[in-house]
N, C-alpha and C positions, 0 to 999 in steps of 0.2 A: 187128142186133147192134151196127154200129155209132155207130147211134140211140141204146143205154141206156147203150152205154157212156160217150158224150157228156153222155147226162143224169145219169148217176152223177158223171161228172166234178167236171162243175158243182156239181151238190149236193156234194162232198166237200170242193170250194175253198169255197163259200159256210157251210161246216162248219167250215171251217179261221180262215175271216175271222171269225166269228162265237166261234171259242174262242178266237183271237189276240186280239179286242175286247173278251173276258170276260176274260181276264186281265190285260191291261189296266187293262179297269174294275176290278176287285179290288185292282190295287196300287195302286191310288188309296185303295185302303182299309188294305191292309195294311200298306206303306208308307210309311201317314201319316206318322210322327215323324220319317222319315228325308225325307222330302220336305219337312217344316215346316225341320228341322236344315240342310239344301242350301239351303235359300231364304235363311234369316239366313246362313248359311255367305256365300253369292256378294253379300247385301246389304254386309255388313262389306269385300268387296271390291271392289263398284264404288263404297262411300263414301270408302274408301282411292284408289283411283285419281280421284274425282271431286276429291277434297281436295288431289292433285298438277296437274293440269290447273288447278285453278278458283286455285293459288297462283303457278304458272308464269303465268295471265290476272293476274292481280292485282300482278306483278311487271312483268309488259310494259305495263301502265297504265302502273305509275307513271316508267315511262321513256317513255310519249307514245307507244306502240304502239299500232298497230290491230290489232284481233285479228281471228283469221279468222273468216271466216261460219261455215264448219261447226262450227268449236270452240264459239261461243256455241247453235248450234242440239243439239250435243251435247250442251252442259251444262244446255239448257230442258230437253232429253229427259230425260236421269237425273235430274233434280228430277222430273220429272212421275211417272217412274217409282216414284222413290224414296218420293212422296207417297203413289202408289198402293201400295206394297208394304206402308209404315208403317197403312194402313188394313188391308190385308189381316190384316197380324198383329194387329190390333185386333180384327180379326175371328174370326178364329184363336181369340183368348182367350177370347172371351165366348162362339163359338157350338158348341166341339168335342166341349161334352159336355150332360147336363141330368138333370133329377133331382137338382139340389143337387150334380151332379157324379159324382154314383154311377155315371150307364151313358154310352157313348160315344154323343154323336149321331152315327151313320152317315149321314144323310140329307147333313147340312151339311160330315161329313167329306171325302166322295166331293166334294162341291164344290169347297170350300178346298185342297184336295188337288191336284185339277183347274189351278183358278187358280195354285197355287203355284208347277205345273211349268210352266205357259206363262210367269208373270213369271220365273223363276230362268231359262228360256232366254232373257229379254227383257234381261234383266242379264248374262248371258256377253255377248251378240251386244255389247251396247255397252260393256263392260271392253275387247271385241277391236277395237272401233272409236274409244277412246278411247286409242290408242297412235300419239298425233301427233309428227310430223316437229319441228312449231312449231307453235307457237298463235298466233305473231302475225305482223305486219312492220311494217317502219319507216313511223312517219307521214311523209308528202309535205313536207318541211321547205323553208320562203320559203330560194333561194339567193342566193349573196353578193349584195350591192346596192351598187352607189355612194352615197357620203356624201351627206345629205342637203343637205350645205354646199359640195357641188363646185363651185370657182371655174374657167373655164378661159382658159389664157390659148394665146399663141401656141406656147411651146412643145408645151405639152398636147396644144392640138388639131392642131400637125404629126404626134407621134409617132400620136395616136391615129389622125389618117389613112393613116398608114404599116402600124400592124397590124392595122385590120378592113382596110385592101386586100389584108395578106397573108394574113392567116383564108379570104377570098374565093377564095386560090388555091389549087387544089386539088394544085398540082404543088409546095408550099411546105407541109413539116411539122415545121418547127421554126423558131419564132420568138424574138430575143434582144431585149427591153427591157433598155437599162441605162443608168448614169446614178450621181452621187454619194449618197451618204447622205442621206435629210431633202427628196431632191427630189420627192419623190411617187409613186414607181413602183406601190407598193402599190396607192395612191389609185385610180390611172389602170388596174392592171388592174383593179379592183373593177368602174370604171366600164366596161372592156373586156365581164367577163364580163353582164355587166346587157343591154349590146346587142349581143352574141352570142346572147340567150338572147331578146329582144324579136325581132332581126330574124330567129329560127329558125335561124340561119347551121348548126349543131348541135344532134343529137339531144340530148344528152347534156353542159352543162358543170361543170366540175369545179375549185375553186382549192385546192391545199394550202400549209403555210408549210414551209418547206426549213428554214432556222434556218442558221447559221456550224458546229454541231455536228448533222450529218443524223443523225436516228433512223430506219432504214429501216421498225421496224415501226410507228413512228408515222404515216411518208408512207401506207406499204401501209393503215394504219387511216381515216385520211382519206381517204381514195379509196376506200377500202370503203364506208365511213359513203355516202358521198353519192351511191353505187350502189345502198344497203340491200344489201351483201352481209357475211353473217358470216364471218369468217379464225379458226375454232379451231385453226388450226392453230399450232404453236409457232416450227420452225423459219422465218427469213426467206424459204427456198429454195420452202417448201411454201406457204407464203402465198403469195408473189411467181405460182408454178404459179399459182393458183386467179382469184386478180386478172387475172389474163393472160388467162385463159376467158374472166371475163366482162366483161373490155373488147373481146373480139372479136366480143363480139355487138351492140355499138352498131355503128350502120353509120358516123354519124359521129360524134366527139368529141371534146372542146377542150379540156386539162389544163392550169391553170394552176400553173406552180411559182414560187411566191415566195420571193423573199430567199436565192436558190440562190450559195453561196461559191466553190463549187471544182464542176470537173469529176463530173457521176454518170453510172454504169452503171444509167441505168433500166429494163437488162433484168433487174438484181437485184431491181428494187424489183416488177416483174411488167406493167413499162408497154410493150407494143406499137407499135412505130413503122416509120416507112420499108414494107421491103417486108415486114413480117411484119403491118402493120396500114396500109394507105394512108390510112385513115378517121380516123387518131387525127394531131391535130394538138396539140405544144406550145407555148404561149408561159411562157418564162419570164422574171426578173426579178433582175439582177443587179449590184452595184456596180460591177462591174470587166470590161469588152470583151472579158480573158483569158478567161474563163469562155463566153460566149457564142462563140468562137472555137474554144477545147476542146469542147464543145459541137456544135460544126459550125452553127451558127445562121445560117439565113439569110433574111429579113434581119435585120441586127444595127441595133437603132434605139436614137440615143440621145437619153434628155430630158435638155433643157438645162433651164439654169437660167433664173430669169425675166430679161430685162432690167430696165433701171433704173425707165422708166415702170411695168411692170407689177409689179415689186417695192414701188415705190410706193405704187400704188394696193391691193396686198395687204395692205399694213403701216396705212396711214389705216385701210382698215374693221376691221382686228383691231383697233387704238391707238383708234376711235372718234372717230377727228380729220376736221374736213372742210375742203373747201377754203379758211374762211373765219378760218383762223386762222396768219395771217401771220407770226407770233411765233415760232411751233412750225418752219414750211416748212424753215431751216437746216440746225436741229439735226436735223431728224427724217430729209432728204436723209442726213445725215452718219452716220446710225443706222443707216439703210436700205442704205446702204455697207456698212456692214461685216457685216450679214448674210449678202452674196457672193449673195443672188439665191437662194437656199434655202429653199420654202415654211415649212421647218418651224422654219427659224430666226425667219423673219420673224412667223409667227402666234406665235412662244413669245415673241419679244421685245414682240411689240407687245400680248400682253393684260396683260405686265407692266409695261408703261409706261402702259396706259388709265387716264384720268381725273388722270395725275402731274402735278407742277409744271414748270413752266422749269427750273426748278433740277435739280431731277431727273434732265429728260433730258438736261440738259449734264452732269451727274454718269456717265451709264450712256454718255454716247458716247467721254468721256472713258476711264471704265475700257475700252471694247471695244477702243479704240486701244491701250493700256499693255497687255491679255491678252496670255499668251505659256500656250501648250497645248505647247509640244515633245516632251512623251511620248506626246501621243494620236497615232495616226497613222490613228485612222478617217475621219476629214475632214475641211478646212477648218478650221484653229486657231480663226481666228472665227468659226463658228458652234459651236464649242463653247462659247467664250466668250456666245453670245449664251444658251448654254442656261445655262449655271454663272451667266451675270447673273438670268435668272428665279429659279434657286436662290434665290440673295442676297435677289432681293427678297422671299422669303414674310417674313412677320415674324415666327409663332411659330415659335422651334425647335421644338417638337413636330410640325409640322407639316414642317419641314425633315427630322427625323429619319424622319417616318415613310416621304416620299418613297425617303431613304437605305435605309430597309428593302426598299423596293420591289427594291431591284437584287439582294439576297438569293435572288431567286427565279428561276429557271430562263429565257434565252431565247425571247420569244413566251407565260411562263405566263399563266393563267389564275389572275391572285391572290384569294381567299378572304379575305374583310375579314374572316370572323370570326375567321381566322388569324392577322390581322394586331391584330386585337383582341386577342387572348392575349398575343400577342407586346407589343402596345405596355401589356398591363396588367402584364405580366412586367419589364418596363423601366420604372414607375412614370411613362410617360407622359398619364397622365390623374391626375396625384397630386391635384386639385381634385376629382375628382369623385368622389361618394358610394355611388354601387352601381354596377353593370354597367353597367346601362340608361343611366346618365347617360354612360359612357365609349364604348358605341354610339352614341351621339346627338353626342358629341365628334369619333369616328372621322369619322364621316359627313360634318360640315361641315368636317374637314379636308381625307376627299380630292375633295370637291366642290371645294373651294380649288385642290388641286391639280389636276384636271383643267380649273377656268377657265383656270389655268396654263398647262395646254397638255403638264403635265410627264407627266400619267397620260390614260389611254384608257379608254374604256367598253369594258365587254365584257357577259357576261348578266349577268343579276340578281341582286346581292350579288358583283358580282367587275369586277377593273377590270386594265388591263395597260401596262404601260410599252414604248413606244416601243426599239428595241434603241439606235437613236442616244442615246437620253437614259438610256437604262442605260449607255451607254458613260461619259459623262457623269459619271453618279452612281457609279460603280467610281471614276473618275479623283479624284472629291471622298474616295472613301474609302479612298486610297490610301497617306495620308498624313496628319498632321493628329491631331484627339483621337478621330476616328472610323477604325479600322483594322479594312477588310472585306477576309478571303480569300474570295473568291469561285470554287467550282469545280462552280458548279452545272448539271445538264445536260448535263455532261460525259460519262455512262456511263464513269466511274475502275470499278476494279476494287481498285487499290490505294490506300492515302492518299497525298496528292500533294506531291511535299518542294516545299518554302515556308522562306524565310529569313524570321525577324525575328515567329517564332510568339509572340513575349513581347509586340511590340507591339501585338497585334491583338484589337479588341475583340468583333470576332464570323466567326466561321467559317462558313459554309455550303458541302456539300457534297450538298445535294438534288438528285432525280433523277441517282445514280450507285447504284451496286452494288457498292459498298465490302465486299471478302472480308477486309479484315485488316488491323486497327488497330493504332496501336502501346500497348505497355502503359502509358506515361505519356508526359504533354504538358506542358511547362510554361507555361502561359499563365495568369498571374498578372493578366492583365486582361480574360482571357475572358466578354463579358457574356450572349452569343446563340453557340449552338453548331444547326446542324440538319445531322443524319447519317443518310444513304440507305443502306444498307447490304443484302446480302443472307446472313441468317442468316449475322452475322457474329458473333465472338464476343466484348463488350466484360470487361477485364479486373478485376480488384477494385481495381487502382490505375490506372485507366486518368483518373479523376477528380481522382486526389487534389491535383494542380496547378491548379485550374481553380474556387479557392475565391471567386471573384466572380461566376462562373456566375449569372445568372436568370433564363434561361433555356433550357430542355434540349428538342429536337422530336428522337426517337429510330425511325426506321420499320427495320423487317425486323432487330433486333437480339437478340441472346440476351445476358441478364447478370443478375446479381445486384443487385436494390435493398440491397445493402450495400453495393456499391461508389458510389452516390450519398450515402453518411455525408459525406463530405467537402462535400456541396454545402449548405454551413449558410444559403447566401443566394438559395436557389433558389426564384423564385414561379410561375412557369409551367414544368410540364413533360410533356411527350405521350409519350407511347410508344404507336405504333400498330403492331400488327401482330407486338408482341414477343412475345418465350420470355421470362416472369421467372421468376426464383427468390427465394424471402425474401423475399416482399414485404411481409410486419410493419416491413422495413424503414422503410417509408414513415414509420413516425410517426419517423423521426430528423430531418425536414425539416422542421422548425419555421415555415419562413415560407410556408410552401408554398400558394398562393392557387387555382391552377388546375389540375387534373388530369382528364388524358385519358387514357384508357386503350383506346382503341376497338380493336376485334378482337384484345385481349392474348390470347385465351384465356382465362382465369381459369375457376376454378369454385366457387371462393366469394373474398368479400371478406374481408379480416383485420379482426378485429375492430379491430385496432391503428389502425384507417381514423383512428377516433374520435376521436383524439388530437389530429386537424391542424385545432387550433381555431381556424384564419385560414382555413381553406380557403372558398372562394366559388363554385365552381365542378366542378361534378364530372361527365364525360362517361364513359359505359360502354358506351357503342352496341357494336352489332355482337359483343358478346361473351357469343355464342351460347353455348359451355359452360357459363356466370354459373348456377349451380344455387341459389346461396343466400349472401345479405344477412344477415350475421346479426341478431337486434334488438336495438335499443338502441347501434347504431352509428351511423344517420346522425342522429338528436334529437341527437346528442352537437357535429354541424357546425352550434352556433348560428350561424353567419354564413355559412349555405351560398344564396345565390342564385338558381345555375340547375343543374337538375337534368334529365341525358339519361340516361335506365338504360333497360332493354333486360327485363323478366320479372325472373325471382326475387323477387317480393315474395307475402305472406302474404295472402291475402282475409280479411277476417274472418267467422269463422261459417264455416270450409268446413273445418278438421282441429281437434281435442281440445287439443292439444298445439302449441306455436307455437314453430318452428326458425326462422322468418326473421322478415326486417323485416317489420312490418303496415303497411300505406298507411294508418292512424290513425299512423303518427310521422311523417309529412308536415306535422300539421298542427301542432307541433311548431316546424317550422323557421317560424321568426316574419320574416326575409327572402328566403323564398322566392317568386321572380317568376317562373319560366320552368321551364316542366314537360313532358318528353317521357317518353313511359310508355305502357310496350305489356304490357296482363296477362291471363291467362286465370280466367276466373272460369264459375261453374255458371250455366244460366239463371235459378234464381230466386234472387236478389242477398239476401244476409241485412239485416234491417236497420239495423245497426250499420255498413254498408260506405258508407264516405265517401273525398270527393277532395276538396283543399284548391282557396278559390274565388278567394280574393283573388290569382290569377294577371294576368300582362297578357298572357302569352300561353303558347300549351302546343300539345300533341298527345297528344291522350289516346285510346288505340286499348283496343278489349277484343275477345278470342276473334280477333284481327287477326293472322298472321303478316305478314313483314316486313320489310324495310329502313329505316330511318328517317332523318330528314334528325337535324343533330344538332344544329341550328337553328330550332325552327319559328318559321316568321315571321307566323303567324296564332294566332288558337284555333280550333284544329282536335275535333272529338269522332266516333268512329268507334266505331258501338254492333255489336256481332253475336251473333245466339243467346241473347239473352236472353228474360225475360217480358217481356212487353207492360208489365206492375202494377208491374215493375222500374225503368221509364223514370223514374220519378218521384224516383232516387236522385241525378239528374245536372240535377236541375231549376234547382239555385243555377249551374252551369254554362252552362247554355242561356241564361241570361239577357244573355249576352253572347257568345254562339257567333259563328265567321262561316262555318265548314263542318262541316255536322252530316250523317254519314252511318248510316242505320240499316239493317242487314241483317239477314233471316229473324229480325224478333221473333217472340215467339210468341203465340199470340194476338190478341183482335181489342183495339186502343188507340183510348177513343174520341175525341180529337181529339186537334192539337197545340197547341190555343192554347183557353182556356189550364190543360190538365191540364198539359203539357210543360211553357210557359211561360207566365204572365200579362202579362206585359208586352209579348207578341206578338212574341218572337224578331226585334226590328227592329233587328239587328245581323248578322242571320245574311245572307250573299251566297251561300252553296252548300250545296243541302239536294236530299242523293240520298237515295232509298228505293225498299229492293228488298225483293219478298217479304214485304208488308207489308202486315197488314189493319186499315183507319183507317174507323171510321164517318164522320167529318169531320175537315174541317182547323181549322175555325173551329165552336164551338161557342157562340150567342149566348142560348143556352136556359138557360147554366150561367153565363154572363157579360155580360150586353146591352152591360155597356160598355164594348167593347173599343176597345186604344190605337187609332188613325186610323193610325199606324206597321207596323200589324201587317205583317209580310215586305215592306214596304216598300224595302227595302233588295235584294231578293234577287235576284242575276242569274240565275244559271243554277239547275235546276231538273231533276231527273229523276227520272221512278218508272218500274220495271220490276216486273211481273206485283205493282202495288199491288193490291186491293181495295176501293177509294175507294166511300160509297157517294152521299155530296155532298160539297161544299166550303165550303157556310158553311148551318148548323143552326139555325133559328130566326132567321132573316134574311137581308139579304144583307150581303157582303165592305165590312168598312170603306173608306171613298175610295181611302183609298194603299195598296191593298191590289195588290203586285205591280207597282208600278208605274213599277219600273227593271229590269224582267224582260226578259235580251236572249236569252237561249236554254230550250227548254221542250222535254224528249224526252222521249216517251212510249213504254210499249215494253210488249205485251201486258198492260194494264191493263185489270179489268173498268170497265163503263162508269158512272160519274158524273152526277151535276146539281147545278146551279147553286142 
């Protein structure tokens, strides 16, 4: 009995599985539409979450981020996926029914069906696996180095053997370098942290700049940065928490704080020391012994100045003088006096004496003996005189002035030539020169002048920085005199700052502050350069109306009406980044009005009133994401518009009936247009009336691209995506002088680039990326035998990711110079090639 009741069992479960299986199989059938409906449903979702991921990858590029493995293995996976889905529904269409459509194929339903619900679960699993923490982290960035030009002498190398002995002690966590203005301390940590880091002394080393006015989130951001840790935090209290963390997990490390003024509570700033971190050792770097003593610093070392031999022999190789000039030895002794034994007096005086007369230098020893500095009290009256002499000697004032601008800008910044460019086109310092480009190419040989000088510093690329002793300097020249600078920059003011003698002053800066509340008028009747930092502050409708020699206005975080700039009739440069405007038809009251920035204003459309500012040369809209619409027949109106950086809102042509915005046909139009930044979205198959202006010298021309953009491009850049393959051939007068050409997910198969793309063989281009890309050839010699000898000759770097290359040169082989300044070549799931 309980034999059949087992085999009954059995049989009832296998009855069970088998009706469970049939209903199953059934709703494969019955279900179809709703399972076709689920799969597009979750498709439109993981292309939604792929297009957040693959724009957060694309954002950490361009800030030099490595991204994480899994995120790029994620995002192969939902392409693969996504390829295969886009087939299925291809499939879907063509096979779901038959008979002209009359009866359902069941057969191919039940299949598709099938498939549909395993990919629709394939695409949940990775929407849930596609909700990353981050996608990237910080590239491994080369740490501080010693100057390539480090001279040392006896002082140098006592101090320096005093603090790698003290680094060496493990019972010594706090080191005081100090020492007068202009002596080197900087120099000498750079060259500290360089063999700290060669001889392993430290896991981990670190230098920040402190500055006369400490910004604690900027210290806390520089000590992040160089941990790779992110601080979204707001308060200083909750950053400082988290910095604290993860300095506790170095076992040991060496914090460099330079240029530190006054007494700090580093346990505000989140820095571990003593017994709460034994491992963390600081050296810091200060003018003054008080500060190392507040501090508790021990030991306190100080660099002296050089002696007279080694001042000497500092001053001949800056001055280019050698021993064999007997004439000079005197005057040059008596020169070398009065720099006081100060590196930075000595290399600033003496490349301003290289190659001079006799005369000359008995001229400059003369005046360094007659200087009287008695207001400066940052160091040594003669060596300020030695700096205010290099002053003297530039020859061009323009070149003098633009120096004087330099002090405008915040302790330790980071200056922006092309800011400085506005700024000096806004003050008619290039009044010789004929368009932009010629007053860029002015800029340049001037501060290359100035930094032979010795008066400006190198910093990265396109930005240079002034020394704080020789801003001291350059405040002091502008203190008095025909150039009257209020300087209260870097400050973090809250309020505007009372200042006597506002009538005399010919430019104001209050950048980097957080100015809440401005007064309603000013009287500055010789106001020429005004830059105001403010935080959503409110400026008034008469806040201007004194200030009618104004020409230049830089406005960030302010709310106000372009009516109250009526008054500014002599204004050629003016920025406003980051405003609330109101009225901005206003704009056309500003008749002389040469350069406009408008970057992250908000806006959402342009006044047509744009069209008026018939001098305008210049017109920057980046970042101003809301910008919905351009109207047409506004910017053909700025015949003398030069360089142009806009942000979307323009028309494609051939894509709507009806035309509400500007067309990228009125580009071509502007008859001195050189410089072109331009990010648009257009359909894959490009109409063919859709053209871009070619007689550019340089651009950034991005399509189907979201984005940041610089607001500058300093190359020709062409960034294609999503387009036809039959398309490429709209950008072909372009390529002919590309130098980074990037093409992503064409469509279709393109058959070569040389020369359907370009005939002349792209031997300009240096960077040429291609993803998702199917190229029968590169070189096509079947359609062309004679191809240039230049072809990509030129190109360094190189990357295809998941190309479908199926050769590299078609009916031949690769011209001579074919790749043959090629230093980097990544290849990354390519099918495979021949030669």
């Amino acid at each position: 009995m309980e034999v059949a009741s087992s085999i009954l069992s059995s049989i009832l479960s296998k009855i069970r599985e088998y009706f469970v299986e049939s209903i199953h199989q059934a709703n494969y059938l019955l279900r179809f539409k709703n399972i076709v409906d689920d799969l597009k449903k979750e498709d439109e979702n993981l292309r939604s979450t792929q297009h957040r991921v693959q724009h957060e990858v694309e954002r950490a590029k361009r800030n030099s981020e490595e991204i994480e493995k899994d995120v790029e293995k994620w995002l192969m996976d939902v392409q693969n996926v996504l390829e295969e889905i886009q087939r299925l529904e291809d499939d879907i269409q063509v096979k779901k029914t038959f008979l002209c459509g009359r009866c359902p194929n069941l057969r191919w339903r039940y299949k598709l069906s099938k498939r549909a619900v395993k990919k629709t679960s394939v695409m949940l699993k990775l929407q849930d696996s596609g909700r990353f923490d981050r996608v990237s982290h910080s590239t491994t960035l080369p740490g501080v180095e010693g100057p390539k030009d480090f001279i040392s002498f006896k002082p140098t190398e006592y101090a320096f053997s005093q603090i790698m002995e003290a680094l060496k002690n493990d019972k010594i966590n706090m080191v005081g370098l100090y020492g007068m203005g202009g002596v080197g301390k900087t120099t000498l940590a750079k060259v500290v942290s360089k063999e700290a880091k060669e001889k392993k002394l430290f896991d981990v080393v670190v230098m920040v700049t402190v500055t006369q006015n400490p910004d604690l989130k900027n210290i806390q951001g520089q000590i992040a940065e160089s941990l790779d840790v992110k601080l979204n935090e707001e308060l200083v209290e909750r950053r400082a928490q988290r910095l604290c963390l993860r300095l506790r997990n170095e076992k040991k490390i060496l914090i460099i704080m330079d240029d530190v003024w006054r007494m700090l509570d580093l346990t505000t700033i989140g820095i571990p020391f003593g017994d709460d971190h034994k491992g963390c050792t600081i050296l810091l770097t200060t003018r003054q012994q008080e500060v190392c003593k507040s501090m508790r610093c021990q030991p306190r070392i100080q660099l002296d100045i050089l002696n007279e031999d080694e001042a000497l022999a500092l001053f001949k190789k800056q001055a280019g003088i050698n021993n064999d000039s007997p004439t000079l030895n005197d005057v040059v002794k008596e020169v070398v006096g009065e720099c006081r034994g100060l590196p930075i007096a000595i290399i600033t005086i003496g490349n301003a004496l290289r190659e001079k007369t006799i005369d000359d230098w008995k001229d400059v020893s003369k005046k360094l003996k007659m200087s009287k500095f008695t207001d400066i009290e940052t160091i040594d009256q003669n060596v300020n005189a030695c700096i205010k002499l290099s002053y003297d000697f530039l020859k061009a004032e323009k070149t003098k002035f633009c120096f004087l601008l330099c002090s405008l800008f915040p302790e330790d910044y980071e200056i922006d030539l092309e800011v400085l460019l506005r700024y000096g086109l806004g003050l008619d310092l290039y009044g010789d020169a004929n368009t932009i480009e010629e007053a860029r190419r002015q800029l340049r040989v001037t501060i290359n002048n100035l930094k032979a000088s010795c008066l400006l510093l190198d910093a990265k690329e396109g930005f240079v920085k002034i020394h704080d002793l020789v801003r001291d300097v350059a405040l002091w020249i502008t203190s008095k005199g025909e150039n009257v600078f209020m300087v209260k920059a870097g400050m973090r003011l809250t309020e505007w700052p009372k200042h006597q003698g506002l009538e005399q002053c010919t430019a104001i800066s209050l950048m980097g502050n957080a100015i809440q509340i401005v007064p309603d008028g000013l009287v500055c009747p010789k106001l020429k350069i005004l830059l105001l930092d403010g935080i959503h502050v409110e400026v008034s409708d008469v806040f201007f109306e004194e200030m009618k020699t104004l020409k230049v206005a830089s406005l960030n975080w302010v709310h106000l009406s372009l009516n109250s700039l009526q008054f500014l009739t002599n204004l050629v440069t003016l920025q406003l980044i980051d405003c609330k405007l109101r009225d901005i038809s206003s704009l056309k009251k500003l008749a002389k009005l040469e350069i406009l920035r408008l970057k992250s204003s908000g806006l959402v459309e342009l006044p047509e009133e744009l069209g008026e500012l018939s001098k305008l040369r210049m017109l920057d809209i980046t970042d101003c994401w809301k910008l919905k619409r351009i109207p047409a027949n506004v910017i053909p109106r700025l015949s003398q518009l030069e360089e142009l950086y806009s942000f979307k809102a323009w028309e494609v042509e051939g894509t709507s009936a009806e035309r509400s915005n500007a067309s990228l046909s009125e580009l071509y139009q502007l008859n001195h247009l050189t410089i072109l930044s331009l990010n648009i979205n257009v359909q894959p198959c490009l109409s063919k009336d859709f053209v871009l202006p070619t007689n550019l010298l340089r651009y950034e021309i991005s399509l189907n691209n979201d984005g940041v953009w610089a607001s500058y491009p300093k190359s020709r850049i062409l960034k294609i995506r999503g387009i036809q393959a039959t398309s490429l051939i709209a950008f072909k007068s372009l390529c002919e002088k590309v130098e980074y050409l990037e093409l992503v997910r064409i469509k279709g198969c393109c058959q070569n680039m040389v020369p359907s793309i370009d005939e002349t063989g792209l031997n300009e281009l240096k960077r040429l990326s291609l993803c998702r890309f199917e190229l029968e050839c590169i070189i096509d010699r079947t359609q062309q035998q004679d191809v240039p000898s230049t072809v990509f000759s030129n190109l360094v770097d190189l990357s295809l990711e998941r190309v479908g290359l199926r050769e590299i040169c078609s009916g031949g082989r690769p011209p001579r110079g074919f790749l043959e300044n090629l230093e980097t070549l990544e290849i990354n799931s390519c099918a495979s090639s021949s030669t």
